[in-house]
py3Dmol code that shows the C-alpha trace and the ligand (Angstrom):
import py3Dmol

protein = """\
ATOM      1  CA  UNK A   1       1.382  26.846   2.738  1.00  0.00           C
ATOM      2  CA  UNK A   2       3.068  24.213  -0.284  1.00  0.00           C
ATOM      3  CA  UNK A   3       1.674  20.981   0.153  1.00  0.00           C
ATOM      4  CA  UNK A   4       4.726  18.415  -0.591  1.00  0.00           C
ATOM      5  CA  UNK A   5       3.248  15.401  -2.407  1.00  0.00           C
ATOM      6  CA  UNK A   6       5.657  12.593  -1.446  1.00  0.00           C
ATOM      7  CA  UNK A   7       6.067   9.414  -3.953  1.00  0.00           C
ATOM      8  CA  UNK A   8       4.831   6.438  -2.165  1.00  0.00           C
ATOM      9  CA  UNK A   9       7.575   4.139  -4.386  1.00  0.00           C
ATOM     10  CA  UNK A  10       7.225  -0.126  -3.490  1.00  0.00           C
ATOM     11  CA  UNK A  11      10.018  -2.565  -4.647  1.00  0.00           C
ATOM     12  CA  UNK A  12       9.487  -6.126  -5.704  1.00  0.00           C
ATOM     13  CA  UNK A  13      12.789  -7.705  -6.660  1.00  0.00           C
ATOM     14  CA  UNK A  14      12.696 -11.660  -8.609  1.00  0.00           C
ATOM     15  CA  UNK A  15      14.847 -13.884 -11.102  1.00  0.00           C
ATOM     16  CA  UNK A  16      11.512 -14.175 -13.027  1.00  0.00           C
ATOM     17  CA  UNK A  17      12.583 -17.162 -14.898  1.00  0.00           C
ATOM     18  CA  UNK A  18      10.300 -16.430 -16.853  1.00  0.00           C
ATOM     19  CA  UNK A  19       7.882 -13.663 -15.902  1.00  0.00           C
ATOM     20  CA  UNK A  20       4.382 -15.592 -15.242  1.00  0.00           C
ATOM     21  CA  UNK A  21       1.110 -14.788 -13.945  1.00  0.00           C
ATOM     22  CA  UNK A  22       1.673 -14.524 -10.481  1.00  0.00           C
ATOM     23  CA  UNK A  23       4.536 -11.560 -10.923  1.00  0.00           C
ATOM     24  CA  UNK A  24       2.104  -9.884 -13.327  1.00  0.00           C
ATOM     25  CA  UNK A  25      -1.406 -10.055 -10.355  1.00  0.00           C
ATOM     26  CA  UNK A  26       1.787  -9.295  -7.176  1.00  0.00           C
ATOM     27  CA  UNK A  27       2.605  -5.929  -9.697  1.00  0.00           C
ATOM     28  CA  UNK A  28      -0.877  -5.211 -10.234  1.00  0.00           C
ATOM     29  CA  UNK A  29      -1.305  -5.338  -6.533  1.00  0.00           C
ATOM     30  CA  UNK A  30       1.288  -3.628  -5.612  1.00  0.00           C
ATOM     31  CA  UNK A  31       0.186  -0.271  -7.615  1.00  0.00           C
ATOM     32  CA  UNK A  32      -2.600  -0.257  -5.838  1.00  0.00           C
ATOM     33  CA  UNK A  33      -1.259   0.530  -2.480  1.00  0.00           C
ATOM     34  CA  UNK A  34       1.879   2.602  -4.084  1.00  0.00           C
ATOM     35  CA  UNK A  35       2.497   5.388  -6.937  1.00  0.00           C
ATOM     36  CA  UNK A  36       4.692   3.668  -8.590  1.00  0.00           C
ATOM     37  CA  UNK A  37       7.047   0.216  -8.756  1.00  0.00           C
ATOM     38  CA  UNK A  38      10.828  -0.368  -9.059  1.00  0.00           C
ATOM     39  CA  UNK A  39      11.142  -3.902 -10.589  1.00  0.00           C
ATOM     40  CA  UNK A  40      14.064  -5.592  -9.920  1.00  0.00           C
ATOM     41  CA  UNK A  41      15.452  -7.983 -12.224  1.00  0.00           C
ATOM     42  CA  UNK A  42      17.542 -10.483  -9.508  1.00  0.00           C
ATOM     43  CA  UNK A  43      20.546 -12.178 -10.362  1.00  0.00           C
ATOM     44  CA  UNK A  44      20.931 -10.387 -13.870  1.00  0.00           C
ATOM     45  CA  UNK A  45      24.344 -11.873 -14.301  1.00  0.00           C
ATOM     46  CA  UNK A  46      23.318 -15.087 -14.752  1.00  0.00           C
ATOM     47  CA  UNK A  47      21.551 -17.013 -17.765  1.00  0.00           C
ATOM     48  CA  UNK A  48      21.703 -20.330 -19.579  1.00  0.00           C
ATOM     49  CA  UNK A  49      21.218 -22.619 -16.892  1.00  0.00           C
ATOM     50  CA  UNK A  50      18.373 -25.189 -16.702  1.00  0.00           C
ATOM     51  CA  UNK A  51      17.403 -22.401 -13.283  1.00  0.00           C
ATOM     52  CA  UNK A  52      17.811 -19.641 -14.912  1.00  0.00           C
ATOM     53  CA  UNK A  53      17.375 -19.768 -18.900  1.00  0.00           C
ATOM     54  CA  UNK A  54      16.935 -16.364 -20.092  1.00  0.00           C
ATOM     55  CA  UNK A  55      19.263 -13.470 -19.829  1.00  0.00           C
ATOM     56  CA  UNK A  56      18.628 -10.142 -17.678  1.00  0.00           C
ATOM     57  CA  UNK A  57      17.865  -8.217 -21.656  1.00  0.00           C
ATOM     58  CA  UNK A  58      15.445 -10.922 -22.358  1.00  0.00           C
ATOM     59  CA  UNK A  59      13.355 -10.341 -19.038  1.00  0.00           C
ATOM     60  CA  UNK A  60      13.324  -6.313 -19.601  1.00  0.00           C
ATOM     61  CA  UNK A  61      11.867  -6.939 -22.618  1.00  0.00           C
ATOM     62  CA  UNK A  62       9.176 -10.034 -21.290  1.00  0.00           C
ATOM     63  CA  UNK A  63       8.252  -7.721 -18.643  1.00  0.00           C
ATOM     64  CA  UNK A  64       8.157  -4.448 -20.622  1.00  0.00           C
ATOM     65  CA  UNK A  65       5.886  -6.540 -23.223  1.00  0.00           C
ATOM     66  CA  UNK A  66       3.994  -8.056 -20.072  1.00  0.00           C
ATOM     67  CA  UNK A  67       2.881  -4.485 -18.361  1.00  0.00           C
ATOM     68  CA  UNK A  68       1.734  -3.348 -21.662  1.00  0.00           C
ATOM     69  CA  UNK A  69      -0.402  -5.995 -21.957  1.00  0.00           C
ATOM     70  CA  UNK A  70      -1.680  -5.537 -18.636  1.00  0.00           C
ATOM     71  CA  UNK A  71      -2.113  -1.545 -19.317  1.00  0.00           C
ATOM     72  CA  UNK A  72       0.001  -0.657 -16.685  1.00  0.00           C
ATOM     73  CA  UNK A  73       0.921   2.729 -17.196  1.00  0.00           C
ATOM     74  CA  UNK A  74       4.762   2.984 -18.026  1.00  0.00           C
ATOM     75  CA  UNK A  75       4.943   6.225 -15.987  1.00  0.00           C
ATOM     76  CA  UNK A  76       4.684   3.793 -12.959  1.00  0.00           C
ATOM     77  CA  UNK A  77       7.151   1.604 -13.226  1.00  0.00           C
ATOM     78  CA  UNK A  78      10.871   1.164 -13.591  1.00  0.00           C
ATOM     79  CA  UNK A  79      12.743  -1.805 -14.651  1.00  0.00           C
ATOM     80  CA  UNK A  80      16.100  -2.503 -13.379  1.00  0.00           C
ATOM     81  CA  UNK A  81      18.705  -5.549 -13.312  1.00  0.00           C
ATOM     82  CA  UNK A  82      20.254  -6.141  -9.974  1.00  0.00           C
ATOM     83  CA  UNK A  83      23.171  -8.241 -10.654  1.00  0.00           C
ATOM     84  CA  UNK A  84      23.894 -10.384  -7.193  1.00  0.00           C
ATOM     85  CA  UNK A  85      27.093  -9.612  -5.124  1.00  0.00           C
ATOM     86  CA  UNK A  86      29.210 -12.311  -3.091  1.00  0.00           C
ATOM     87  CA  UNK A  87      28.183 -10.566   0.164  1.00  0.00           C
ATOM     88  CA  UNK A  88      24.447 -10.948   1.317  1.00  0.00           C
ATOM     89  CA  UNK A  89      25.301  -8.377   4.237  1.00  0.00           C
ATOM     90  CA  UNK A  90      25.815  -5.432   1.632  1.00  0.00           C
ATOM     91  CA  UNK A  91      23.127  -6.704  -0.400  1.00  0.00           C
ATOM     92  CA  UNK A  92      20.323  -4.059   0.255  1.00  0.00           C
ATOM     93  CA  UNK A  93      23.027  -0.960   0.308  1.00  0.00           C
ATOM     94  CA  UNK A  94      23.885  -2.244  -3.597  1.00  0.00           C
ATOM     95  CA  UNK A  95      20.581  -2.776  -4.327  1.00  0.00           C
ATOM     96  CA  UNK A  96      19.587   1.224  -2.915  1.00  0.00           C
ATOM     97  CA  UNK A  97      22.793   2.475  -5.327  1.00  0.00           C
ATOM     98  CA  UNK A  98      21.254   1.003  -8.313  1.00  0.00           C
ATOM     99  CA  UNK A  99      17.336   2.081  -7.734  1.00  0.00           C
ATOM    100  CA  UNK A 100      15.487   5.395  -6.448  1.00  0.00           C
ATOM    101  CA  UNK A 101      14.496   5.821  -3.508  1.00  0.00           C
ATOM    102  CA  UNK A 102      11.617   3.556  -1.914  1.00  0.00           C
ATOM    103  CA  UNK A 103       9.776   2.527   1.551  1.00  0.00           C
ATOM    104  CA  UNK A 104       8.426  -0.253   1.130  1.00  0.00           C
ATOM    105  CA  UNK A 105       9.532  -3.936  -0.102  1.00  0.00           C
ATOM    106  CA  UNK A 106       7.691  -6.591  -1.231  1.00  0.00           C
ATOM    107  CA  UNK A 107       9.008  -9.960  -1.087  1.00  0.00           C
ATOM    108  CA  UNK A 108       8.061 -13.869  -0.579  1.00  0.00           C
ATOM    109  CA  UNK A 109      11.682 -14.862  -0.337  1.00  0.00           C
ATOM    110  CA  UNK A 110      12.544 -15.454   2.967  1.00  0.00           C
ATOM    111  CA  UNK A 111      16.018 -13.621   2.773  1.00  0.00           C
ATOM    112  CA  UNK A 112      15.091 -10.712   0.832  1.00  0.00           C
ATOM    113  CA  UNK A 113      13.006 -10.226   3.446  1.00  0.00           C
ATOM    114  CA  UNK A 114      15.701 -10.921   6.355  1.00  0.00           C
ATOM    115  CA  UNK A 115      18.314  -8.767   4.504  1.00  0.00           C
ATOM    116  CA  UNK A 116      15.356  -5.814   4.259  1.00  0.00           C
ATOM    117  CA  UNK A 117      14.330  -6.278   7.675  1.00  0.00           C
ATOM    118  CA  UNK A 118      17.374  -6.158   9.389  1.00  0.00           C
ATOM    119  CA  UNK A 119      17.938  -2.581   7.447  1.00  0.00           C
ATOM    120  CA  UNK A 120      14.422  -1.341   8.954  1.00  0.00           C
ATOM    121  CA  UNK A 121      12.628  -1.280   5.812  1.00  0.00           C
ATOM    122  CA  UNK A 122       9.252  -1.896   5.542  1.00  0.00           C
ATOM    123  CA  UNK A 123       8.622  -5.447   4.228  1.00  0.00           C
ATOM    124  CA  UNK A 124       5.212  -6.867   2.966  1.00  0.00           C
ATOM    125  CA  UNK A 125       4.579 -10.363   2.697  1.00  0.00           C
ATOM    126  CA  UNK A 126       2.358 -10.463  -0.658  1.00  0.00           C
ATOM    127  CA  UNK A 127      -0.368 -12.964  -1.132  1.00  0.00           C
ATOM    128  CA  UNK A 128       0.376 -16.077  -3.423  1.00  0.00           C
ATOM    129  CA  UNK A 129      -1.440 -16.286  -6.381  1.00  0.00           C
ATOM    130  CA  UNK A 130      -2.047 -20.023  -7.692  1.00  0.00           C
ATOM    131  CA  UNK A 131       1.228 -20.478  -6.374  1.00  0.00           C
ATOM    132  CA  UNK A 132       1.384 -24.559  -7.780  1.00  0.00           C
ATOM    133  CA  UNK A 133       1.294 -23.260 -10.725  1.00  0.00           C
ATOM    134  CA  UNK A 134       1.888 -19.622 -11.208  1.00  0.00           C
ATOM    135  CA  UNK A 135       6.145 -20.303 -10.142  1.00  0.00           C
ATOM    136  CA  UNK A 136       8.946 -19.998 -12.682  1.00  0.00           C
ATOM    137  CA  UNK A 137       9.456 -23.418 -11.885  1.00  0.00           C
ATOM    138  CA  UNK A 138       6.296 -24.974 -12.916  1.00  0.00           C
ATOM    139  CA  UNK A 139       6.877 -23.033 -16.104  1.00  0.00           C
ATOM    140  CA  UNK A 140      10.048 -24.528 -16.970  1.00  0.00           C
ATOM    141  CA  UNK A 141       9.405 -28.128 -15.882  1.00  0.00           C
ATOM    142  CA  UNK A 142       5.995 -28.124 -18.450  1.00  0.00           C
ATOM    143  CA  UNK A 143       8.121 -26.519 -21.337  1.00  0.00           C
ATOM    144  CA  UNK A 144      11.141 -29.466 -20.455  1.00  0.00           C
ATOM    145  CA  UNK A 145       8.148 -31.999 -20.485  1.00  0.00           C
ATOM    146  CA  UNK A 146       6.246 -30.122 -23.086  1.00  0.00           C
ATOM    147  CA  UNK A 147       3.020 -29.286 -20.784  1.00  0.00           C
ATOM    148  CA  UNK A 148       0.895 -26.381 -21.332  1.00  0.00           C
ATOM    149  CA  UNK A 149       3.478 -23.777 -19.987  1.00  0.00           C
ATOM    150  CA  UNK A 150       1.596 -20.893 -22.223  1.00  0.00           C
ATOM    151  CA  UNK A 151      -1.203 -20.726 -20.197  1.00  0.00           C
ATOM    152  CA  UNK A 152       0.926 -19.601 -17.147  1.00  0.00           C
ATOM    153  CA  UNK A 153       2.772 -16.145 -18.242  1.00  0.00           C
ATOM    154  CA  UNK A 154       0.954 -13.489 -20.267  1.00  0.00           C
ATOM    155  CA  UNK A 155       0.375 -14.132 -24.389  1.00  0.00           C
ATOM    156  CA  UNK A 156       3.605 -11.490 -25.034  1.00  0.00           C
ATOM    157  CA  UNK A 157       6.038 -13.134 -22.952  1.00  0.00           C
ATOM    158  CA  UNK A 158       5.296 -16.524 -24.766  1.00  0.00           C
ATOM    159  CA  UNK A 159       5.842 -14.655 -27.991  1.00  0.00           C
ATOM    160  CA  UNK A 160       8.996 -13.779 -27.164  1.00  0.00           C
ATOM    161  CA  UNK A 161      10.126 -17.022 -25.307  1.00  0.00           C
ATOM    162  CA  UNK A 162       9.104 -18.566 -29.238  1.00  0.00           C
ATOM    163  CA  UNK A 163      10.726 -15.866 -30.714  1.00  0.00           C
ATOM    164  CA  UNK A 164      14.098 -16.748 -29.084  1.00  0.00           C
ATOM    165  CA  UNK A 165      13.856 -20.120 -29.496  1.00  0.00           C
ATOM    166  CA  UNK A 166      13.341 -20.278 -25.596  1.00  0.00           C
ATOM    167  CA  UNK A 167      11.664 -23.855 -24.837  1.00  0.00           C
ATOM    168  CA  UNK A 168      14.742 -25.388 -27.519  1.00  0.00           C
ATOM    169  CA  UNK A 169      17.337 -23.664 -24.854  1.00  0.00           C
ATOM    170  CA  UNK A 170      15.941 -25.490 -22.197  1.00  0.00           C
ATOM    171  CA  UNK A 171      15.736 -28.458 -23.407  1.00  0.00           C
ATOM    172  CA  UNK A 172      19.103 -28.661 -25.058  1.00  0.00           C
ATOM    173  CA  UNK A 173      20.586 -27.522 -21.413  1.00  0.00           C
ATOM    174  CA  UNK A 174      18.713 -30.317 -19.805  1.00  0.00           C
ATOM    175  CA  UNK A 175      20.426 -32.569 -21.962  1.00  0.00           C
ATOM    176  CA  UNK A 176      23.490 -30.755 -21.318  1.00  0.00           C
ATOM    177  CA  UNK A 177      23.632 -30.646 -17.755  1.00  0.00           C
ATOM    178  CA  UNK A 178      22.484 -34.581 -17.533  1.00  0.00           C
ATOM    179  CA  UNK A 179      25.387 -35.428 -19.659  1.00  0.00           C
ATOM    180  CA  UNK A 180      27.806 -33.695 -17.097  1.00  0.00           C
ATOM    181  CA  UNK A 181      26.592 -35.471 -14.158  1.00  0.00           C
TER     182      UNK A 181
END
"""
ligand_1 = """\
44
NAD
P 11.055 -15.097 -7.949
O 10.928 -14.663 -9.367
O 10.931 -16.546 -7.616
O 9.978 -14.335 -7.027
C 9.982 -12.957 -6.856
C 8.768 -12.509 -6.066
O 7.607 -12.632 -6.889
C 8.446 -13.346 -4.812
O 9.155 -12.876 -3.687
C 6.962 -13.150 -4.631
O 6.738 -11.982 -3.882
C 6.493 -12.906 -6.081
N 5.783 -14.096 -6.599
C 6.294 -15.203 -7.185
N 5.311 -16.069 -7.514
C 4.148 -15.498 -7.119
C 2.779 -15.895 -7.169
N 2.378 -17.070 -7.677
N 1.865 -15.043 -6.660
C 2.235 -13.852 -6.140
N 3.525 -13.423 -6.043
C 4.462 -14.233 -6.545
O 12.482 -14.518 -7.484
P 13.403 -14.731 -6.179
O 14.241 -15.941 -6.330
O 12.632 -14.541 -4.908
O 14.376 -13.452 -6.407
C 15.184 -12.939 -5.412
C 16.433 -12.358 -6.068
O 17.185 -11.653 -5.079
C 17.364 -13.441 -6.653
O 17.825 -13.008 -7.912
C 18.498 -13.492 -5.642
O 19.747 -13.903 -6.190
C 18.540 -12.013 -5.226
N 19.315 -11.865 -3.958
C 20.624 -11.585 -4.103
C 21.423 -11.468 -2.964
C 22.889 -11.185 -3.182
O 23.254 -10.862 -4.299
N 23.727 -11.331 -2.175
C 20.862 -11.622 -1.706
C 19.489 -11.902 -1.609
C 18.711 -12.035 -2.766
"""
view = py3Dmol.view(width=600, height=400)
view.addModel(protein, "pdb")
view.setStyle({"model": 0}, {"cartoon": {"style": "trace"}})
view.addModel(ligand_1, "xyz")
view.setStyle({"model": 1}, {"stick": {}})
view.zoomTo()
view.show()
């Protein structure tokens, strides 16, 4: 008789604004339960905002860099942008169009989660990691007061963030977004 071999496939969707530390160790955890990872890139539509800096390209190519890094194996993983629709109730059937197939979801965010949930997915709650500081928040509020932001997100993501002139960004749409108030 065949044996079928069935892909256990996880999903962990974020803005990662930027990618840091604590997506990298969630990733890394995540393999070890499934065969392989969708990544979703969350609202991919929007960039250049003192929330959300960097543009959906940008993040492919931070996290790309990132899992190399790491030695994840690229055969694992798949990186996708999930731009965000007006309705949260057809949320998860737009997200299923744009990704294969998966199980399981992994999620902190209290409505991912509730949107999953309430289409009987399977959603895991993964552990924190340094959460004060390992947050895409923490990383843009040290490079706006120019803390030690580097040591948060993996050595190839701050090359690129320097690359692209990242930290001036923020800093020059802090000032703009003051000046509008
Ligand atoms: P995020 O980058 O803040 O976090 C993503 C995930 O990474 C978290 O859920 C958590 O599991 C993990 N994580 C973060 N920090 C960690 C740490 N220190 N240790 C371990 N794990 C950590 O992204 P987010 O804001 O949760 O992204 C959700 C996305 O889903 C957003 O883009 C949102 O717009 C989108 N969304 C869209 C709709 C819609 O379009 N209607 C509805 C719901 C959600």
């Amino acid at each position: 008789m065949e044996v079928v071999v069935i892909t256990k496939r996880g999903t962990l969707i974020g803005r990662m604004q930027p990618i840091h530390n604590g997506h990298i160790s969630v990733i890394k955890e995540t393999l070890k339960e499934m065969d392989e990872i969708i990544i979703g890139i969350g609202s991919a539509q929007i960039s250049h905002t003192i929330e959300n800096p960097f543009t959906a390209g940008e993040r492919i190519l931070m996290l790309s860099k990132a899992l190399t890094e790491h030695n994840i194996d690229p055969s694992r993983y798949y990186i996708i942008p999930l731009e965000d629709i007006a309705c949260n109730s057809l949320w998860v059937a737009h997200v299923k169009m744009l990704t294969p197939p998966f199980t399981k979801i992994y999620s902190g965010n209290p409505l991912v989660k509730e949107l999953f949930q309430e289409n009987h997915y399977d959603v895991i709650t993964p552990p924190l990691f340094n959460r004060k500081e390992y947050s895409g928040t923490e990383v843009r509020r040290r490079m706006l007061n120019n803390g030690n932001w580097e040591k948060l997100i993996p050595k190839s993501v701050t090359k690129i963030i320097k690359d692209i002139n990242g930290v001036e960004r923020i800093k020059y749409l802090n000032q703009k977004e003051v000046s509008q108030l």
